[in-house]
MARMARTI-975887 format. One record per residue (C-alpha): residue in one letter; x, y, z. Coordinates in steps of 0.25 Angstrom, whole numbers, plus 5000, padded with zeros to 4 digits. Each point is the difference from the previous one (the first is absolute). Example, Ala and Ser with C-alpha at 12.3 -4.5 7.8 and 13.67 -1.06 7.14 Angstrom:
MARMARTI-975887
R residu    u    v    w
R      a 5049 4982 5031
R      s 5006 5014 4998
This chain:
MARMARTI-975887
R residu    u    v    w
R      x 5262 5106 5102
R      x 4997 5009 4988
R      x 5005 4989 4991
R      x 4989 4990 5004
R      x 4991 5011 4999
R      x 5002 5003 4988
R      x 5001 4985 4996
R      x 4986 4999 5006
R      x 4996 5013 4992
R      x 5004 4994 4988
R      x 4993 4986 5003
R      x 4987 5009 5002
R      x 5002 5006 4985
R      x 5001 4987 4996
R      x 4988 4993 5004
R      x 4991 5012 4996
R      x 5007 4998 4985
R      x 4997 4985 5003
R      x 4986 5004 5003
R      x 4998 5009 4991
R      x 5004 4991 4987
R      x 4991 4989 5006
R      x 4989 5010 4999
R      x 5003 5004 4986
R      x 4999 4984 4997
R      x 4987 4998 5007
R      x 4993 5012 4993
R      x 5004 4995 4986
R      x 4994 4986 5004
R      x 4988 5006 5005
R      x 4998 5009 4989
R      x 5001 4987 4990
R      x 4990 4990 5009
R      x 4992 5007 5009
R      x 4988 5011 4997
R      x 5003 5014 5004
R      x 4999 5004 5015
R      x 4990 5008 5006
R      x 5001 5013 5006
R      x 5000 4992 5015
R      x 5009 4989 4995
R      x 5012 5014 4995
R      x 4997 5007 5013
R      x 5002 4989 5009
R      x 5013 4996 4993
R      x 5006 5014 5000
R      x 4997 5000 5015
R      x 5008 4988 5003
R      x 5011 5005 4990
R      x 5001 5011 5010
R      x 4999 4993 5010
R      x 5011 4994 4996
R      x 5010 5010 4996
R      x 4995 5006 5016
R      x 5005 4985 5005
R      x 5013 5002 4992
R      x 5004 5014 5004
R      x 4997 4994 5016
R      x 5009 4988 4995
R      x 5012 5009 4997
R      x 4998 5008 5012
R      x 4999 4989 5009
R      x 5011 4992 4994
R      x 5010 5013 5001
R      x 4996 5001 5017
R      x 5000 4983 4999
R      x 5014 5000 4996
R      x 5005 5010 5011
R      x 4993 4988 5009
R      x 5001 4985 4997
R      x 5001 4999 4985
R      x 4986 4994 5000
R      x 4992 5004 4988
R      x 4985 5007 5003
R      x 4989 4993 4990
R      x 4987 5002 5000
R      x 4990 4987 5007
R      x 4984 4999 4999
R      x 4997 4987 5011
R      x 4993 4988 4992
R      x 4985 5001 5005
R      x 4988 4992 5000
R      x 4987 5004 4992
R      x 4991 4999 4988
R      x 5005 5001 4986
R      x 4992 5000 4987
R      x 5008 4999 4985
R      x 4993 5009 4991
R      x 5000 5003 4985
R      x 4999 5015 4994
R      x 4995 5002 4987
R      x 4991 5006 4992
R      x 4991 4998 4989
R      x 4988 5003 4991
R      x 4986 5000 5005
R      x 4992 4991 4991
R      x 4987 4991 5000
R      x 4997 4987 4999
R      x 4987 5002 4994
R      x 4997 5006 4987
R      x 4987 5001 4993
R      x 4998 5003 4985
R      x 4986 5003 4997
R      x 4994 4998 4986
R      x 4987 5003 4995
R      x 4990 4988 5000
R      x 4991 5007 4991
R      x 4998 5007 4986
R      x 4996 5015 5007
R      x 5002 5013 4998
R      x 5007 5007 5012
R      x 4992 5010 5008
R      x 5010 5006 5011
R      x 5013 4996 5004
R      x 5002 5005 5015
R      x 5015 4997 5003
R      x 5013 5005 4995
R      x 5015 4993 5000
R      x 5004 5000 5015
R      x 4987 5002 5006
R      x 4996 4989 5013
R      x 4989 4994 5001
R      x 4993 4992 5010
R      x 4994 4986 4996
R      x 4984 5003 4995
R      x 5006 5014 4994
R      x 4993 5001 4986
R      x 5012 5000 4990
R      x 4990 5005 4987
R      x 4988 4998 4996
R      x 4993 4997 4984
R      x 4991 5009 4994
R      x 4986 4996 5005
R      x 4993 5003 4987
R      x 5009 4991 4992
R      x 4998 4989 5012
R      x 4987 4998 4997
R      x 4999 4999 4986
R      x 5009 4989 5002
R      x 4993 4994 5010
R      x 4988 4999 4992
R      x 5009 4994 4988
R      x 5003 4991 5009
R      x 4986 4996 5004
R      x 4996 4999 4985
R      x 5010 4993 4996
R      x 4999 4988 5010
R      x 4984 5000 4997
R      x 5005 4998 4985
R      x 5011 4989 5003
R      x 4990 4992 5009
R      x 4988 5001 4990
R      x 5010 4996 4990
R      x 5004 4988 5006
R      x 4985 4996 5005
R      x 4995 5002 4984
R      x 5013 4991 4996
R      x 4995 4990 5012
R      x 4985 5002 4996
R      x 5003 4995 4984
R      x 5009 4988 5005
R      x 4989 4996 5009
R      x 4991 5000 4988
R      x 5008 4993 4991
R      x 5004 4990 5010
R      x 4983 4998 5002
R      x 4999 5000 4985
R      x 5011 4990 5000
R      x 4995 4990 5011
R      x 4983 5002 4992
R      x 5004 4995 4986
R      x 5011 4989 5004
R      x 4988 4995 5009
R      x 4988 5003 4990
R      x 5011 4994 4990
R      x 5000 4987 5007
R      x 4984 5000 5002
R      x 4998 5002 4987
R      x 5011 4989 4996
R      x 4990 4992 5008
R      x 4987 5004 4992
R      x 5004 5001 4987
R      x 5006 4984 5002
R      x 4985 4996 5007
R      x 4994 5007 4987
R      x 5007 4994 4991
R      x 4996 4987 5007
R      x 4988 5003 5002
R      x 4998 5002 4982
R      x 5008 4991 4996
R      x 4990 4989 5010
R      x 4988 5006 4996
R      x 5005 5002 4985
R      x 5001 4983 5001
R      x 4987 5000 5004
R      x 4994 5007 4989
R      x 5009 4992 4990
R      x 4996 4985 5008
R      x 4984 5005 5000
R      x 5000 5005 4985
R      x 5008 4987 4996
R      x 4990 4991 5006
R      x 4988 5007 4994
R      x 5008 4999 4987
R      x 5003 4985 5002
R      x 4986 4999 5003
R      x 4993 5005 4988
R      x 5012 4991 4992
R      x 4992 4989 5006
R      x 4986 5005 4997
R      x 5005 5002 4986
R      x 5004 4986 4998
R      x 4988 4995 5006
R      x 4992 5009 4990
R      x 5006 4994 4989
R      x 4996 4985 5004
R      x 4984 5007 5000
R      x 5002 5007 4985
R      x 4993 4990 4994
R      x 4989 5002 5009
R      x 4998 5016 4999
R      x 4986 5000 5006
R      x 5004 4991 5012
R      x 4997 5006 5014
R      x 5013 4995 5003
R      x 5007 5008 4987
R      x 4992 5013 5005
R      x 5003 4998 5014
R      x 5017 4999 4998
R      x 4997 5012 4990
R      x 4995 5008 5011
R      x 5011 4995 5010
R      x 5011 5003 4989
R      x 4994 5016 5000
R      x 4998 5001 5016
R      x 5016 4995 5000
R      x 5004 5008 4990
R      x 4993 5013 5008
R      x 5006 4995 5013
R      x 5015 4999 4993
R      x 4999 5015 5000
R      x 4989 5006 5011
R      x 5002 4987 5010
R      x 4997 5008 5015
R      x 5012 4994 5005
R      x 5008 5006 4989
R      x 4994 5014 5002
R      x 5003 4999 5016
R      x 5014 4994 4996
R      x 5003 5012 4989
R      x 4993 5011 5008
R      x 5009 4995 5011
R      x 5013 4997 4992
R      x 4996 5017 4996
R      x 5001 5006 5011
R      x 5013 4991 5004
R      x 5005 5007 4988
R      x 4997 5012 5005
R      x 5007 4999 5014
R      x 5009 4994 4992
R      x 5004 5014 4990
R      x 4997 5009 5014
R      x 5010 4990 5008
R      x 5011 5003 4988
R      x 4997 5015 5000
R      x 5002 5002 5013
R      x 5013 4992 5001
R      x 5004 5010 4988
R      x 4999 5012 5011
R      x 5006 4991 5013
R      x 5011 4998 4990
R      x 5004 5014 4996
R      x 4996 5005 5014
R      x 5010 4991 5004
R      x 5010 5003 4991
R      x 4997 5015 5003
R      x 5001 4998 5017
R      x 5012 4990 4997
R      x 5008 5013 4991
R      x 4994 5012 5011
R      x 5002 4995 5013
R      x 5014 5002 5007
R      x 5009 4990 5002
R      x 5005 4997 5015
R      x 5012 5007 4996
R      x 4993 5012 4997
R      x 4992 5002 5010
R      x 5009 5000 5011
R      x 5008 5009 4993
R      x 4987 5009 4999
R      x 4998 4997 5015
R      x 5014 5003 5002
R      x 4999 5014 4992
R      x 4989 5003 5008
R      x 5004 4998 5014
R      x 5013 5009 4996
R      x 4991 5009 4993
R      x 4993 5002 5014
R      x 5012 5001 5009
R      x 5004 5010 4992
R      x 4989 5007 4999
R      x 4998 4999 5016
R      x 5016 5004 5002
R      x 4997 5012 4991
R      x 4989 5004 5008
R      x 5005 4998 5014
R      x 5012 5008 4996
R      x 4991 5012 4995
R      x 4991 4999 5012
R      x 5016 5000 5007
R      x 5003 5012 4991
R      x 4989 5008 5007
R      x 5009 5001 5012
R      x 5011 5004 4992
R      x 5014 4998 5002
R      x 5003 4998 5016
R      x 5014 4997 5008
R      x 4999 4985 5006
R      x 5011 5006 5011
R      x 5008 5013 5006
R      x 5010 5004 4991
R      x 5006 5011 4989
R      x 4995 5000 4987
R      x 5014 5000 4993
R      x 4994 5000 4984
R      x 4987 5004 4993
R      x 4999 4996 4987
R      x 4986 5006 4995
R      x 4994 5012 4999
R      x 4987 5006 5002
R      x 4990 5000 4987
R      x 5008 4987 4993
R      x 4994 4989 4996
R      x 5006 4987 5006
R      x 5000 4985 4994
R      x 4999 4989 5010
R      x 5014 4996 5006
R      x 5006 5017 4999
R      x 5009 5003 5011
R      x 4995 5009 5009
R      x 5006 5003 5012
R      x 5012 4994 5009
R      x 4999 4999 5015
R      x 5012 4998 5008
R      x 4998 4995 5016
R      x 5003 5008 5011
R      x 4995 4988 5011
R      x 5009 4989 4994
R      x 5014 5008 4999
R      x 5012 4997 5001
R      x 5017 5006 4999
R      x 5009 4993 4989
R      x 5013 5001 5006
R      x 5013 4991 4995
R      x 5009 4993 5009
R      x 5016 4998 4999
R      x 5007 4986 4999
R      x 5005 5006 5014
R      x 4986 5001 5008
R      x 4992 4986 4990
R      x 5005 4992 5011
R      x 4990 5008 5011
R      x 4989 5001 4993
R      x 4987 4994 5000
R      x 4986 5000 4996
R      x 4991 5002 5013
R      x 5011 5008 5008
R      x 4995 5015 5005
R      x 5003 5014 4993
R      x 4998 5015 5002
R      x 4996 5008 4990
R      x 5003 5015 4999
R      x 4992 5007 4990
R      x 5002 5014 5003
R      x 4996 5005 5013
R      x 4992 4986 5003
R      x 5006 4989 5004
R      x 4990 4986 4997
R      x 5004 4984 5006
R      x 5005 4992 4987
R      x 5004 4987 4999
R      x 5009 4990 4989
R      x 4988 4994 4990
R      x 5009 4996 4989
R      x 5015 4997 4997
R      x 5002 4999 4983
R      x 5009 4986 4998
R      x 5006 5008 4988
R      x 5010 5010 5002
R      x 5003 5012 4990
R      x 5009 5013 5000
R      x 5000 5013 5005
R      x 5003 5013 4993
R      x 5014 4997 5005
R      x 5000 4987 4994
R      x 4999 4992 5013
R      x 4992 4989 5003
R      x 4989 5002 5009
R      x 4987 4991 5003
R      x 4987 5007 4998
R      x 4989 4999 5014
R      x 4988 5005 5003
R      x 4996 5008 5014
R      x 4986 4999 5003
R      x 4994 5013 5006
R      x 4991 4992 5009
R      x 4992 5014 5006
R      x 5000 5010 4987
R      x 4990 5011 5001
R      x 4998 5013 4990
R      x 5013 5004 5002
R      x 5007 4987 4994
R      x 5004 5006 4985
R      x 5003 4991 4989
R      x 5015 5002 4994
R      x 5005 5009 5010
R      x 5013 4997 5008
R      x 4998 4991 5014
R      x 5010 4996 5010
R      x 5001 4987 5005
R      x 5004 4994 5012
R      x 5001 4986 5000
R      x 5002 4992 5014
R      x 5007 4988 4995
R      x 5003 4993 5014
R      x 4999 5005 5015
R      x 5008 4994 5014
R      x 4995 5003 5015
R      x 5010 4999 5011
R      x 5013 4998 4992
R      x 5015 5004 5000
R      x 5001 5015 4992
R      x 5012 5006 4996
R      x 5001 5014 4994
R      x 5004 4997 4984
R      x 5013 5007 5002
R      x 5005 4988 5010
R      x 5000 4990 4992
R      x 5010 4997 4987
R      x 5003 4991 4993
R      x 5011 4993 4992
R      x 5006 4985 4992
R      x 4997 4993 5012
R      x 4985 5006 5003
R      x 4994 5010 5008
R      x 5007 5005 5014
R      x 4999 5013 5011
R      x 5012 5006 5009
R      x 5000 4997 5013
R      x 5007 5007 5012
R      x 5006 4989 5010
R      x 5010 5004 5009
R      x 5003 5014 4994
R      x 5003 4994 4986
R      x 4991 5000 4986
R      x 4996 4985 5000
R      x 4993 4994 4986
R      x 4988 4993 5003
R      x 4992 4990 4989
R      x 4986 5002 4999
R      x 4988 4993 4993
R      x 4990 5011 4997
R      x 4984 5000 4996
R      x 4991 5011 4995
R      x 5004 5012 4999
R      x 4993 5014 5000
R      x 5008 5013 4995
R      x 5007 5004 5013
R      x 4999 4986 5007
R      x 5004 4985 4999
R      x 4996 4988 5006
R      x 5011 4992 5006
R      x 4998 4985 5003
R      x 5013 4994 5006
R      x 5013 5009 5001
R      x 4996 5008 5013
R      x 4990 5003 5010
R      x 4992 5010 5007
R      x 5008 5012 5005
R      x 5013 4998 4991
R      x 5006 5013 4996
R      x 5003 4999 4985
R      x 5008 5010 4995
R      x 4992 5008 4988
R      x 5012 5008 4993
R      x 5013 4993 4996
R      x 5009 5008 4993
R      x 5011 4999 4992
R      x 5011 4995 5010
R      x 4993 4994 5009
R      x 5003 4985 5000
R      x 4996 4988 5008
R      x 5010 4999 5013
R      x 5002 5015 5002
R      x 4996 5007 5013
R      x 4989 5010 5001
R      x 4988 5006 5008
R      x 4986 4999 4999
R      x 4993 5013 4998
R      x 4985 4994 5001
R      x 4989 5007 4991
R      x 4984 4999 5002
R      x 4994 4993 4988
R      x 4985 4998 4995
R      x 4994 4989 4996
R      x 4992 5000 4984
């Protein structure tokens, strides 16, 4: 009998050796792919390592009393239950936020007071800064004045064009009148110019013929007839010259002449007004540039003076959040597009936490989180899972995620520490079996049994699982007792007796 006890004593030594290298292996796992435990997460785990140690020593004592009666080996047995499970992942993380604003000056101001420092909240409508009104309204009026200049700049430009486009359109219509005239003139000359030449040639042929019938009377010098062609030759030789249809027709042909000289002259003018209007009035290209200049001239001008009558406001926070950078200081001149301030959200907020290869697989966007941010605890939930993975201080790869705080308040702090839990997946009314019951091995994972007094291996399929409970789906029902602590040996087949514990459910 001693010898078996001691056999039994030596088997207990054993397994705590066994127990104890495999807890050594599993802390240097841990330390190399999972984040540092909590304070809960230690205490509970040296709880159940004395829990342990407690279940050991009753081993050995009941095994020493066993062997006196039976040979049967006590183990401890937690009966397989049904109940809720929910699989969690604890992590932590980094408060950040999803919005951040820079703000820049829209303007050319000097700054009047600048009424935040780095790290101080504000609510949306706070007044961030605010320009130095004296230097506003100078600017303003600048503003004013030069808009005034541009517009009356481009109405002159437009005024001259119209001019010269109206000088243009006179002298190619009066050129083309004229054309007109000047061609009826000169018809009108040359007509009555033939008139004059036909009358005086007829008076001329006239007197030829008055002369040659004088001659046939020269022999008869006191003739009535000799005196009368005498008298007809001097009447036609006065009427060659003072004929009253030549004088109409020459007082006439003068004043032709006259339209004629005034016609030309004033073609001389159309013609240099239109070569004048032709070299002064803008092309179609350049006045839709000009048009084009101005338009941008007046939406710059009416941006400029929107943004001043903005800058009366000075600088305000669009939303709730820590001013986390300001870049200018009181009594500086700024140009437009200086940096001014940076305002990080408090509403939109969220925990970067990185995920192992181990927990990718139950993780995903939309699924529910807790979030622990000092004494405040605040509902979360998964909002982005990065498609890139990157390494760790320890040079593991882990996948970047985001955990939206979805009810921050004043107490949500950018860049502090957060705790997370994440409910990756939740069962009603299923199998559970504390984590210590089920093993596993080559062929998969398995509980002992006790049938008939002995220690019976049992293949399970398993589910979800919290961090004291598992879900079984086939293997064994309600009410089976699975034994919770197989020592070093104890093997399949051997007799023992049941020593049932109370388990709770996580």
């Amino acid at each position: 009998m001693e010898d078996l006890t001691r056999d039994n004593l030596e088997t207990v030594k054993e397994s705590k050796k066994e127990q104890r290298k495999r807890a050594k292996q599993e802390k240097k796992a841990m330390k190399k792919e999972k984040t540092p435990m909590d304070k809960a997460k230690k205490k509970k785990i040296r709880k159940r390592i004395i829990i342990g140690v407690i279940i050991v020593a009753v081993i050995v004592m009941y095994a020493s009393c066993a062997l006196g009666g039976g040979g049967a080996i006590p183990v401890t047995t937690v009966a397989a239950s049904k109940g809720e499970i929910e699989e969690v992942i604890n992590t932590s993380g980094t408060v950040s936020t999803g919005n951040v604003k820079n703000y820049f000056s829209d303007v050319t101001l000097k700054v009047g007071e600048v009424k935040v420092e780095a790290g101080d909240a504000v609510k949306a409508g706070d007044v961030l800064m605010v320009y130095d009104a004296d230097d506003l309204s100078t600017q303003k009026q600048l503003a004013e004045l030069k808009k005034q200049s541009n517009e009356g700049n481009y109405l002159n430009a437009m005024q001259s064009n119209n001019e010269k486009v109206g000088d243009l359109q006179e002298a190619d219509f009066n050129l083309e009148v004229l054309e007109q005239q000047i061609a009826d003139a000169e018809t009108c000359i040359k007509a009555l110019e033939d008139k004059i030449a036909k009358k005086k040639s007829d008076l001329a042929y006239f007197g030829t013929l008055l002369q040659i019938e004088m001659l046939n009377w020269k022999d008869k010098p006191d003739s009535d007839e000799y005196k009368n062609i005498q008298t007809q030759i001097q009447i036609n030789s006065y009427e060659q010259t003072n004929h009253k249809d030549i004088k109409g027709w020459e007082a006439e042909l003068e004043e032709y002449n006259k339209m004629l000289a005034e016609y030309k002259e004033y073609k001389s003018e159309m013609k240099s007004q239109q070569t004048s209007a032709e070299a002064g009035k803008m092309t179609s290209g350049a006045k839709s540039e000009l048009e084009a200049n101005n338009e941008s001239s007046k939406l710059e001008s009416e941006k400029k003076l929107a943004a001043l009558a903005g800058a009366e406001s000075g600088v305000v926070a669009d939303f709730d959040g820590v001013v986390t950078a300001v870049k200018v200081v009181e009594g500086a001149t700024l140009t437009e597009g200086a940096e001014l301030f940076v305002l990080e959200s408090t509403e939109d907020v969220f925990v970067k936490i990185s995920v192992t290869k181990y927990d990718l697989d139950k993780i995903q966007v939309g699924q529910k989180a807790t979030v622990t941010i000092g004494a405040n605890t605040y509902e979360g939930e998964v909002s982005k899972i990065n498609k890139m993975a990157e390494k760790n201080e320890t040079g593991a790869a882990v996948v970047g995620t985001e955990v939206k705080i979805l009810n921050p308040d004043s107490e949500v702090y950018l860049g502090v520490e957060a705790k997370v839990v994440i409910s990756t997946a939740q069962e009603k009314d299923v199998i559970l079996a504390p984590v210590s019951a089920v093993n596993v091995d080559m062929d998969g994972e398995f509980v002992y049994v006790i049938e008939e007094g002995l220690m019976v291996k049992k293949p399970v399929v398993t589910g979800i699982s919290s961090d004291t409970m598992v879900q079984i789906v086939e293997g064994v029902t309600e009410g089976t007792q699975l034994i919770t602590n197989v020592t070093a040996g104890l093997t399949e087949g051997m007799p023992v007796m049941a020593l049932p514990q109370e388990t709770q459910q996580q």
